[in-house]
C-alpha positions, 0 to 999 in steps of 0.5 A: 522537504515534503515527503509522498507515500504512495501505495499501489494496490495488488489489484492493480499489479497483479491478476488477482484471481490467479497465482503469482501473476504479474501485470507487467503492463501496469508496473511499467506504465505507473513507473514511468509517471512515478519516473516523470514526476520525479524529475519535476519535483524535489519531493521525497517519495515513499512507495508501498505496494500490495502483495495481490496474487503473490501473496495472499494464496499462500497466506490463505492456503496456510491460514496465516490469519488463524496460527503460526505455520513457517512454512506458510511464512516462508512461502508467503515472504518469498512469493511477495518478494519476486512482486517487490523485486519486479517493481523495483526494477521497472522503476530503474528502468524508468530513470526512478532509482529504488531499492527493496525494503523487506517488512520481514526484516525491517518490522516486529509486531506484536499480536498484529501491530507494529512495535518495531520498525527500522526507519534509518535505512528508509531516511538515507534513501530519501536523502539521497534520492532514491524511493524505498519500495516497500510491500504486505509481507508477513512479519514475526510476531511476538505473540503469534509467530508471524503475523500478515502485515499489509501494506494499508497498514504500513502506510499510517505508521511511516506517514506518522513517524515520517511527518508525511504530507502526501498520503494516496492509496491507489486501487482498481477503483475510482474511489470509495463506492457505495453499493450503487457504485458511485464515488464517495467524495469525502469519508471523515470520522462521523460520515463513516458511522452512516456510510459504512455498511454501504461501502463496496467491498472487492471481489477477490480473495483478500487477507488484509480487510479489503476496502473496509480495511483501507477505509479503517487504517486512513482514518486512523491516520486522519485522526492525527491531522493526515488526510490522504485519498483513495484512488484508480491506479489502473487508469492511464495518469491517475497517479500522476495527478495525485502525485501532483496534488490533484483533487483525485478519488476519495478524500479522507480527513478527520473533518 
């Protein structure tokens, strides 16, 4: 059975130019296509979303990204999880069961990068229907303390251990743009060298890389053989099209 990873941007749940506020209206409509796709499909589906407004204020005000502070952890990882909380609950309301899975509890870095990852709890979900909604959280480090780890990064490590075949990033863009704002079809390893420097980047306050940042972990990924696209969440039924295989956005691959 195939399996989905699906990630949704903070900018599009979240009012990123505020502090920990939702967009209701956005969690509940892309619940519902997350809700109508699954009962047309037997295709396993992991979500991934971004922390936005309820995370990264507190990351920047406590400069998680320069030191170790708990305070700043421990406010971080509560604010990302009232966001988590709220998007698990849309989708049961929609008739698309879910529970939470806390990176914080689930993840060990190591000077960033993830060396440990509870994946058990993750494969009994999908066997029995349900969709793990993971999210950026900030995660205990062995080197530095703690560490912020964003959902663009989780993605590449389950599509990996997981053998995903589905990979979308859903933005508050149509995709990939330059600096004249048209879209990027296709971004692959040695298109990427050029176009770089061209790449548009986003306007809001942003601990994780932005857009570079996303471009970067998916072609990690593609290196592996895993292609996968970014797209405009925001717009009415676009999810639903990547869900089913639509041509959607940018399409990142090794080749």
């Amino acid at each position: 059975m195939s399996i989905i990873i699906l990630k949704i941007g903070g900018s599009v749940i979240t009012e990123k130019g505020s502090v920990s506020r939702a967009r209701e209206a956005e969690i509940d409509r892309i619940s519902r296509e997350i809700a109508a796709f699954r009962k047309d499909s037997d295709s396993q589906l992991i979500l991934v979303h971004g922390a936005g407004s309820f995370g990264h204020p507190q990351a920047m005000k406590y400069r998680l990204s320069e030191g170790f502070d708990a305070q700043g952890a421990y406010l971080t990882h509560v604010s990302v999880k009232v966001l988590n909380s709220r998007v698990v609950e849309s989708l049961n309301n929609a008739g698309a069961i879910a529970l939470p899975i806390h990176p914080l509890s689930s993840c060990l870095l190591e000077n960033g990068k993830i060396i440990e990852f509870q994946l058990g709890q993750i494969k009994v979900m999908l066997e029995k229907g349900i969709i793990p909604v993971l999210h950026g959280d900030v995660v205990m480090d062995r080197i530095k303390g703690a560490s912020v780890l964003s959902g663009d990064r989780i993605i590449p490590y389950l599509a990996t251990a997981l053998n995903a075949s589905q990979i979308g990033a859903g933005s508050d863009v149509d995709g990939v743009l330059d600096d004249k704002d048209i879209i990027i079809k296709k971004i692959t390893q040695y298109s990427f060298v050029n176009i770089k420097k061209n790449i548009k980047g986003s306007n809001s306050t942003d601990v994780t890389g932005g857009m570079l940042g996303k471009v970067s972990e998916l072609l990690e990924l593609a290196k592996k053989g895993i292609s996968s696209r970014i797209f405009n969440a925001s717009r009415k039924g676009v999810v639903s099209r990547f869900l089913y295989g639509e041509d959607v956005g940018t399409l990142i691959e090794d080749k």
